[in-house]
C-alpha positions as CSV (number, residue, x, y, z in Angstrom):
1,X,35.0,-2.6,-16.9
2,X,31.7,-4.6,-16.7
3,X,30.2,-6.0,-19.6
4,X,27.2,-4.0,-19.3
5,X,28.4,-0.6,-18.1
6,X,28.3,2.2,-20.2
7,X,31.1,3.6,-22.4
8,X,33.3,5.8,-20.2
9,X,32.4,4.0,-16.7
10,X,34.1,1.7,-14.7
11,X,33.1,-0.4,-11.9
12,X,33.8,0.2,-8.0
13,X,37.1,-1.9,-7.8
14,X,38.7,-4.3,-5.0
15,X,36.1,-6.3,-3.6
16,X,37.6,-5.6,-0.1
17,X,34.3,-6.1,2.6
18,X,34.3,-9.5,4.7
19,X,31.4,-10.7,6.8
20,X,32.5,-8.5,9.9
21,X,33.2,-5.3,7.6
22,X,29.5,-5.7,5.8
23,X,28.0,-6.9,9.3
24,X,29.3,-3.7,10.8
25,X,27.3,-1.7,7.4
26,X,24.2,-2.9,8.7
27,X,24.1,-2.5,12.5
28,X,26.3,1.0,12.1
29,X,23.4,2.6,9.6
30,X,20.7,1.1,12.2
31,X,22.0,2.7,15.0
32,X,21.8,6.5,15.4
33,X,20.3,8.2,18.0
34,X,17.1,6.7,17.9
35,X,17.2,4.1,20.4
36,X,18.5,7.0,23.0
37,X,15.4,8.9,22.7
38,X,11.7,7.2,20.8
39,X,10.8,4.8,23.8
40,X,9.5,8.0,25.3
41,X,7.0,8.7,22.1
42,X,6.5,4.8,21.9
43,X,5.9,5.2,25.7
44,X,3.3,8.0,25.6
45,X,1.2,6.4,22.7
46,X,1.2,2.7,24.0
47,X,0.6,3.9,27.5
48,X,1.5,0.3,29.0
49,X,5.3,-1.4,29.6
50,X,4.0,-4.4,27.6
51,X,3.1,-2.6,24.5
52,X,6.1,-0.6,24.9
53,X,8.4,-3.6,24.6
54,X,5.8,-5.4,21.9
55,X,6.3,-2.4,19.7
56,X,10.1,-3.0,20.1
57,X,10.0,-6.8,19.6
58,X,7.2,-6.0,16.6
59,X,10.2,-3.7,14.7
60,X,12.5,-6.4,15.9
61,X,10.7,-9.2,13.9
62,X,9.6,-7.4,11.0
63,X,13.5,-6.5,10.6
64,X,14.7,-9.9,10.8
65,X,11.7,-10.7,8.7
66,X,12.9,-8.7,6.0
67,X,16.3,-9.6,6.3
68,X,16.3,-12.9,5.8
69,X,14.2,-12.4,2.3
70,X,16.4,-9.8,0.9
71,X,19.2,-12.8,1.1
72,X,17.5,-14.4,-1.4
73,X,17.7,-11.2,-3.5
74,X,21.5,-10.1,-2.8
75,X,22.5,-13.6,-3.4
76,X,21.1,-13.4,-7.1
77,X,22.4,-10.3,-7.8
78,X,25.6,-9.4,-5.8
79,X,26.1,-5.8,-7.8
80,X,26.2,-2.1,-6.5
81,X,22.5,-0.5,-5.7
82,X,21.2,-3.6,-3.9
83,X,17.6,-2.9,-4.1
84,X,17.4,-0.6,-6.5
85,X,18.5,-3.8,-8.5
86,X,16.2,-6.1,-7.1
87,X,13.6,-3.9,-7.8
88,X,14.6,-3.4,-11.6
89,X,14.9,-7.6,-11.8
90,X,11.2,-8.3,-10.6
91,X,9.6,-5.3,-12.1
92,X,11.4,-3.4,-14.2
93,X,13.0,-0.1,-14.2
94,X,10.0,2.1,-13.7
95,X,9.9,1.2,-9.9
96,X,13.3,0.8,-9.5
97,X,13.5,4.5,-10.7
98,X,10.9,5.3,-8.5
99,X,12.7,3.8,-5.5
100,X,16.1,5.4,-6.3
101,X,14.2,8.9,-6.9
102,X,12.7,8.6,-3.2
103,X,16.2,7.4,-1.5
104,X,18.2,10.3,-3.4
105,X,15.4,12.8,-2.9
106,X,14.7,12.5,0.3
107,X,15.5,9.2,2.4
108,X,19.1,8.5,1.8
109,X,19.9,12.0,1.8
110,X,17.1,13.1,4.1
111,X,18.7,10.5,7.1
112,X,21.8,11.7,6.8
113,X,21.0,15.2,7.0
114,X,19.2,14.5,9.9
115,X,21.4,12.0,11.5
116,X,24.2,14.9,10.9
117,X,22.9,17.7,12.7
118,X,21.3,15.2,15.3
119,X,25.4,15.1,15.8
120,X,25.5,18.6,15.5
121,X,22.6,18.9,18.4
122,X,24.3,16.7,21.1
123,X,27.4,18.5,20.3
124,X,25.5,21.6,21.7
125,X,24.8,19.6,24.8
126,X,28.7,19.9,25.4
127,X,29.4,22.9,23.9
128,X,26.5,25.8,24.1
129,X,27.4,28.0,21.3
130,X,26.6,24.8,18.9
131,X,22.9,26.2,18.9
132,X,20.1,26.3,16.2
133,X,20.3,30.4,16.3
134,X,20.6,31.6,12.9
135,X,23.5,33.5,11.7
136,X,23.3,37.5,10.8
137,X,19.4,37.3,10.9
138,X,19.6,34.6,7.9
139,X,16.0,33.1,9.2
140,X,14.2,30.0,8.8
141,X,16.3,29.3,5.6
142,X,20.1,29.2,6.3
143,X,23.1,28.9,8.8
144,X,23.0,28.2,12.3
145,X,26.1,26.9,14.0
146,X,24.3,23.4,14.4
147,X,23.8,23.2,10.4
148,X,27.0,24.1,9.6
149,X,28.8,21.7,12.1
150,X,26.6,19.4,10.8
151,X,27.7,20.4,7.1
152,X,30.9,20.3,7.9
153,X,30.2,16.5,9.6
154,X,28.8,15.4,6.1
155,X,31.6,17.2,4.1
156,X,34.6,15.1,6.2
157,X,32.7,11.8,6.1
158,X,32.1,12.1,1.9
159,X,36.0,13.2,2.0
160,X,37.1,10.0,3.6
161,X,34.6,7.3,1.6
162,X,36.0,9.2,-1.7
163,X,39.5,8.2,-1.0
164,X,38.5,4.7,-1.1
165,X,36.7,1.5,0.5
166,X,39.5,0.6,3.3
167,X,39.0,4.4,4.9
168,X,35.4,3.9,4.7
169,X,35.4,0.6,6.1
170,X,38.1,1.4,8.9
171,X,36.0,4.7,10.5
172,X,32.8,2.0,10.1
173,X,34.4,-0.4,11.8
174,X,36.0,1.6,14.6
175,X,33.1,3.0,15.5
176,X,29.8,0.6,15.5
177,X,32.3,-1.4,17.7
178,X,32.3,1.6,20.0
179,X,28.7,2.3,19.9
180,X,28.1,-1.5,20.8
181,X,29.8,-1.2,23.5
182,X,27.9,2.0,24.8
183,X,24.9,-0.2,24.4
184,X,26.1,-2.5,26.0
185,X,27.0,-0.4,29.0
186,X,23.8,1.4,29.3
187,X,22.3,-2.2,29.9
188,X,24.5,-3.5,32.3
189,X,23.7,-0.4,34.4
190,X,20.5,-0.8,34.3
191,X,20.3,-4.2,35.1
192,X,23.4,-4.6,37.3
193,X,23.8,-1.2,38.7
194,X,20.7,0.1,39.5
195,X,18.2,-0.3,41.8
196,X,14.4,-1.8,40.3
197,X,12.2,1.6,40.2
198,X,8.7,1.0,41.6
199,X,6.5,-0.2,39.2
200,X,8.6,0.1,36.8
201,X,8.3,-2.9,34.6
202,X,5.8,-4.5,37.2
203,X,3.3,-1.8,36.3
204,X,-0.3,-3.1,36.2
205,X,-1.8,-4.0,33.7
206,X,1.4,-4.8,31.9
207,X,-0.9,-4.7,29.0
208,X,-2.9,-1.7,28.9
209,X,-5.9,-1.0,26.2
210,X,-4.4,0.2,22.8
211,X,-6.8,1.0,19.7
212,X,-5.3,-0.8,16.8
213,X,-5.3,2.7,14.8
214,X,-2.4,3.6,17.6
215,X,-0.3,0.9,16.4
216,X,1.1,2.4,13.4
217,X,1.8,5.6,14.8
218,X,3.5,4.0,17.7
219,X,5.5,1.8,15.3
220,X,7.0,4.8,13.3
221,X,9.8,5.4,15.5
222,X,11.0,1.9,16.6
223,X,10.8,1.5,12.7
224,X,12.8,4.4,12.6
225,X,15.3,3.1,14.7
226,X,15.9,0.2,13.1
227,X,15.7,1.3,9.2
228,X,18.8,1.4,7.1
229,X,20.1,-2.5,7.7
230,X,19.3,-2.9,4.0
231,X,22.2,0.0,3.2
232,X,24.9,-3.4,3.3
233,X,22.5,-4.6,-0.2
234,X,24.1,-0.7,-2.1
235,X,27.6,-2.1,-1.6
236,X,27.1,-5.7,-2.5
237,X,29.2,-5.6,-5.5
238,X,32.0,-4.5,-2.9
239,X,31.9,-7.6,-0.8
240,X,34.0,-10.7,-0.7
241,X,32.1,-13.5,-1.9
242,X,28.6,-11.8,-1.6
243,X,26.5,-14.5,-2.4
244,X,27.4,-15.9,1.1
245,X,28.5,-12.6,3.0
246,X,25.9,-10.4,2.3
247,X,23.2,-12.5,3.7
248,X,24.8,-13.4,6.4
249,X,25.5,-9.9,7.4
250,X,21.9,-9.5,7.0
251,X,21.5,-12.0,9.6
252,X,23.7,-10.6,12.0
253,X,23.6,-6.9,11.6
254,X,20.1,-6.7,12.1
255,X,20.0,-9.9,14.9
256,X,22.0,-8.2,17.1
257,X,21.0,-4.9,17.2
258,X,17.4,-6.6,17.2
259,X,18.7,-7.8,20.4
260,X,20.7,-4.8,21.8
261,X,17.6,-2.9,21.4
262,X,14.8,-4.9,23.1
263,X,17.7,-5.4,25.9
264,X,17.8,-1.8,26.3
265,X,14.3,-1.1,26.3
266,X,13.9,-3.6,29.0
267,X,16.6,-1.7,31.2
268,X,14.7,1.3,30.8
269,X,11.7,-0.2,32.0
270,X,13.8,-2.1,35.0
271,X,15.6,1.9,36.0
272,X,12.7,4.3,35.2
273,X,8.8,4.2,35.5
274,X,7.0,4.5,32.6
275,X,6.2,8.3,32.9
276,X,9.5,9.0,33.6
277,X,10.0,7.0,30.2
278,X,7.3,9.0,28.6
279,X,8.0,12.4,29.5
280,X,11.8,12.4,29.7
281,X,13.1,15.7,29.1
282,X,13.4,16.5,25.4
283,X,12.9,12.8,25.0
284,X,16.5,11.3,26.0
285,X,15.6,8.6,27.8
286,X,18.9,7.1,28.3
287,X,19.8,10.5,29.7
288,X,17.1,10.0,32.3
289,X,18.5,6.7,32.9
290,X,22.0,7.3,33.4
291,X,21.0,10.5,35.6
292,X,18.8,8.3,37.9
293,X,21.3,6.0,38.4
294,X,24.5,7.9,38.8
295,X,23.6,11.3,39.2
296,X,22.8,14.3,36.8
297,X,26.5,14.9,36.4
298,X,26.9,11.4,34.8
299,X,24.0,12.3,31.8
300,X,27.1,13.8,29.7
301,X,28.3,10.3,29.4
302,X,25.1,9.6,27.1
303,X,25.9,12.3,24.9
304,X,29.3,11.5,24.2
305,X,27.8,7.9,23.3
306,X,25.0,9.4,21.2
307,X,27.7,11.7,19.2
308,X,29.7,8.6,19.0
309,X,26.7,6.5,17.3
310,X,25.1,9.0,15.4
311,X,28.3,9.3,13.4
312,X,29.3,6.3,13.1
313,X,25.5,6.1,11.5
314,X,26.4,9.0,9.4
315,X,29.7,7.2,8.1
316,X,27.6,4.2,6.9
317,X,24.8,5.8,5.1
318,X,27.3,7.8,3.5
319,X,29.1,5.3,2.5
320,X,26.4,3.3,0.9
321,X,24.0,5.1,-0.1
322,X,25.9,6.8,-3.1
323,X,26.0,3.5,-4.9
324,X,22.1,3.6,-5.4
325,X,23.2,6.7,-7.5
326,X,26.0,5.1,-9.3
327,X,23.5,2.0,-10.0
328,X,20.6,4.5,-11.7
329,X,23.4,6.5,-14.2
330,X,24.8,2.8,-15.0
331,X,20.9,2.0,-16.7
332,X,20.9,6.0,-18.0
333,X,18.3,7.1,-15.5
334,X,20.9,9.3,-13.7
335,X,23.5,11.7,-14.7
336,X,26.4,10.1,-16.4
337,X,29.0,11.2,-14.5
338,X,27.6,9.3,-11.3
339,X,28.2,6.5,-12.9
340,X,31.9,6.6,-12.9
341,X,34.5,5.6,-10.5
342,X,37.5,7.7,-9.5
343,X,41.1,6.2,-8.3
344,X,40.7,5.1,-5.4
345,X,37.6,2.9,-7.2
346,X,34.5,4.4,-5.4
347,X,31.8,6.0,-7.0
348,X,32.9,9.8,-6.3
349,X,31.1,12.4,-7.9
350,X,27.8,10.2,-6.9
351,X,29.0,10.7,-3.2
352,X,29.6,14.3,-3.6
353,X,25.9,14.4,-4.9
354,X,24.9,13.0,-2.3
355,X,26.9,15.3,-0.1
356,X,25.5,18.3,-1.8
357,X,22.0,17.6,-1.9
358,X,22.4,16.3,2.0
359,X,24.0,19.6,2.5
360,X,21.4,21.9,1.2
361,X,18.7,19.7,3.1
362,X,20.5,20.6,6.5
363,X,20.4,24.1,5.6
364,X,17.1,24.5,4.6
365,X,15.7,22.5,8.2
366,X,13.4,20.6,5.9
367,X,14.7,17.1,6.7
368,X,13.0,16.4,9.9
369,X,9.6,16.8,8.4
370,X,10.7,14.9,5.1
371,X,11.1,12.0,7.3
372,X,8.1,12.4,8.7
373,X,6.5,12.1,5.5
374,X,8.6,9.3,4.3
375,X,8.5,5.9,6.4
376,X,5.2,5.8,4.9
377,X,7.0,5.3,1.3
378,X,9.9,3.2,2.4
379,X,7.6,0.8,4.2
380,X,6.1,0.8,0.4
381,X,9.1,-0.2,-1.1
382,X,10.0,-2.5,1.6
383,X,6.5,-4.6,0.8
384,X,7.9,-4.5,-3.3
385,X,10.8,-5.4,-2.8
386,X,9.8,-8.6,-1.0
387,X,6.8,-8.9,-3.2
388,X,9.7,-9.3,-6.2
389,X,11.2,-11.9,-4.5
390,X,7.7,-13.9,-4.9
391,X,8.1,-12.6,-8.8
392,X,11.2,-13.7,-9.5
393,X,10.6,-17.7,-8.0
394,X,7.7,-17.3,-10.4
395,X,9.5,-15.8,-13.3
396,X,13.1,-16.9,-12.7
397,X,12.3,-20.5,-11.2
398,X,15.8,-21.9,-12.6
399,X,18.1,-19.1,-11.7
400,X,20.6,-19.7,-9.4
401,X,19.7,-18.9,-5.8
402,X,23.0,-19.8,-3.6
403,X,20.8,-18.4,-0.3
404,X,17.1,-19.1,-0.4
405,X,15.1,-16.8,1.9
406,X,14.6,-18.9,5.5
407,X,11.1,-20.0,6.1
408,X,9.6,-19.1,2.6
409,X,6.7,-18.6,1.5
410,X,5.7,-18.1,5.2
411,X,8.1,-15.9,6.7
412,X,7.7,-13.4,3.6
413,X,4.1,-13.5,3.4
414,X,3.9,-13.0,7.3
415,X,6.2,-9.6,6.5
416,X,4.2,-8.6,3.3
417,X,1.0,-9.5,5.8
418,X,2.5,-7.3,8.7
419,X,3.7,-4.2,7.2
420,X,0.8,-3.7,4.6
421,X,-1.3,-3.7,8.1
422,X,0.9,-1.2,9.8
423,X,1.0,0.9,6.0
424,X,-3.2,1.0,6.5
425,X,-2.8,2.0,9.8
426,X,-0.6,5.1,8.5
427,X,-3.1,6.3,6.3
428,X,-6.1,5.4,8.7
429,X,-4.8,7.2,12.0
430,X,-5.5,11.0,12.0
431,X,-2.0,12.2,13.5
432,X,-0.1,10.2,10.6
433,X,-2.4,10.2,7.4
434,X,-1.1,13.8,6.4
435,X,2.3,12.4,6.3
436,X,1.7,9.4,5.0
437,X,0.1,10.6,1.7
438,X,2.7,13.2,1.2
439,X,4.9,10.2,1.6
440,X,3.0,8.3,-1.6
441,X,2.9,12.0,-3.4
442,X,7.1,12.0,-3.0
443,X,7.0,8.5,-4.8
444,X,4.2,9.4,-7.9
445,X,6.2,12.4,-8.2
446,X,8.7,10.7,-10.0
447,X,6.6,9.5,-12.5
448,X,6.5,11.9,-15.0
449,X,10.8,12.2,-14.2
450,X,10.9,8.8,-15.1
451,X,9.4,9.1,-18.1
452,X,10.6,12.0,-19.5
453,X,14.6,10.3,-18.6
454,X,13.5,7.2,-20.0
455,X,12.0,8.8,-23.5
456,X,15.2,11.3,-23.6
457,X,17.4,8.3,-23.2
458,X,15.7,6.1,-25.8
459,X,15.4,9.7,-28.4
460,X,19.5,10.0,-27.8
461,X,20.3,6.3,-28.4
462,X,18.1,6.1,-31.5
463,X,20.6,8.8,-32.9
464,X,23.3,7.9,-35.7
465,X,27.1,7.9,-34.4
466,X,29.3,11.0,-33.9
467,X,25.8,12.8,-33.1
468,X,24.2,14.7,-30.9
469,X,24.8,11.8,-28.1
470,X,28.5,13.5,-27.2
């Protein structure tokens, strides 16, 4: 049991993740299905094949960006909940509530609701009776055969992560392997296999005009895309020697699908013109691809690769994201139980929380637009989080640091510079301000939550023993 865990609670056991198990956490929860369908949104706001591929290369950087600082961070405090901790270290557990309240609520559980019935959608691509109709006239609000195949998705995945680490860890594996190597695939056809459309990437201009206000918006998906690398920080307390692995799985995770990414972009551009790009039926770009290049029959390839990645994605957030849970009832901000592990030494009633709360999100249909109004709010924790790592070599200027962030101050300050300009943009451009301030209203929502935990929690330990705190 650790020294400062609660009466009753235990641990996550058997610190069983190497470098290639935690590298596969972060570039698994990055890819979904993202990268298979917003270049044609990034396409249609950018307008231009340049601006298509700096948006990508923008993400890209801002990724590695923050990265590279939150080494720093899960080097000098390798323990479940990853940021939630670093949040609590720099500023105390007000924010950190605030951030775990926002990744429970709606982004943790929010992404894998979507990313399950995203599953669910491409299965219906296969097999048409997986549709979105509901079931016995149940309306807006209820079953359809794509929510409950994605329920039952979410359901097998929190099954297998409850009965330990290795399962988890084994499905992880086994599958961002697989979806690297449909990646992979899709840009050797592109470059090997097909034929250069016409003015394709040569369009011109290669850089067409673009209103900085557009920027934002048409960052939201590549951002999208490549969100979740910091899911590896939940589990750190998992991880063979963190101090070195967890960074370094930082580093490559996010690297190479960095790279994977901008290479697949720049296949698109090399097989498609950009309105084909752009206006891509229902989006799926890489269906467009394939299709051009080896016929209409082929497209079903690029679904079975999509409903491999998007659950592989599924298995990692899963995985992971329960141990932001497990962190919060550890300080008393959650509900005990959470904070317990079972016997195979995972947090399991904070998974099937997860699970549940996942589960009524897919059957309400509320989780697409919950996203929308969320990247506003995790670019906000994103610029705190990195903004504690300048707190704590302020506050903390003698505690151990076994990784110190690569290029700092610069590197950070460029991020913090970066993202608070693409956070303005948000709230400046029409199309996204809507969103983004119901995004900041999710957050300040907590608030008063926070308090009234914290206050109960400080009322129930002020009380003598063998009290009302059974």
């Amino acid at each position: 049991m650790s020294a400062d865990a609660p009466e009753g609670t235990a641990t996550p056991r058997g610190a069983s993740l190497g470098l290639f198990d935690a590298t596969t956490i972060v570039a698994g929860s990055m890819v979904g299905s993202g990268i298979f369908l917003v270049s044609a949104d990034i396409a249609r706001l950018t307008g231009s094949p340049g601006w298509l591929l700096a948006v990508w290369v923008l993400a890209g950087a801002l990724t590695m960006a923050a990265a590279l600082s939150y080494g720093e961070l899960a080097a000098m405090f390798p323990k479940a909940g990853g940021q939630y901790v670093y949040l609590r270290e720099a500023f105390g557990p007000g924010a950190a509530f605030l951030f775990g309240w926002t990744q429970l609520l709606v982004v943790q559980t929010g992404t894998i609701a979507a990313v399950a019935v995203a599953f669910a959608r491409f299965l219906g691509v296969l097999w048409p009776a997986m549709n979105d109709k509901p079931l016995l006239g149940a309306g807006p609000f209820g079953p359809t055969p794509q929510r409950l195949a994605a329920i039952v998705l979410l359901v097998l995945l929190t099954w297998s992560n409850s009965r330990g680490l290795r399962t988890g860890k084994l499905v992880q594996n086994s599958f961002t392997v697989a979806k690297g190597v449909v990646l992979v695939a899709l840009v050797v056809l592109a470059v090997v296999v097909a034929p250069p459309a016409p003015g394709a990437i040569t369009r011109d201009p290669f850089f067409g005009p673009l209103p900085l206000a557009t920027l934002g918006p048409a960052m939201v998906g590549a951002l999208f895309a490549s969100d979740a690398w910091n899911n590896i920080t939940f589990t750190a307390g998992e991880v063979r020697d963190p101090q070195r692995n967890v960074p370094g799985s930082l580093f490559w995770g996010s690297g190479l699908v960095t790279i994977l990414y901008l290479a697949v972009n720049l296949g698109y551009l090399r097989a498609l013109p950009l309105d084909a790009i752009a206006h891509a039926p229902s989006d799926r770009v890489a269906s467009a691809m394939v299709g051009t290049v080896l016929g209409p029959g082929a497209a079903v390839l690029v679904t079975l690769g999509i409903l491999v990645s998007t659950f592989g994605c599924a298995n990692g957030l899963v995985l992971a994201g329960a141990r932001v849970s497990y962190a919060m009832a550890q300080d008393g901000l959650f509900f005990r139980s959470a904070g317990r592990v079972n016997q195979a030494g995972v947090p399991g009633v904070a998974l099937w929380m997860q699970a549940g709360w996942a589960v009524l999100l897919c059957l309400s249909g509320t989780y697409s637009e919950l996203l929308d109004y969320v990247i506003f709010a995790v670019l906000l924790f994103y610029i705190l989080t990195i903004a504690g790592l300048f707190m704590l070599r302020r506050t903390r200027p003698l505690a151990p640091r076994p990784y110190r962030a690569l290029g700092y101050p610069f590197v950070p300050a460029l991020y913090l510079l970066a993202a608070a300009a693409i956070a303005v943009s948000l709230v400046v451009a029409h199309e996204t301000r809507p969103q983004a301030l119901a995004g900041l209203a999710c957050v300040l929502a907590g608030a008063p939550v926070y308090l009234w935990i914290s206050r109960r929690a400080q009322a129930v330990m002020a009380l003598p023993p063998g009290s009302a705190r059974k």
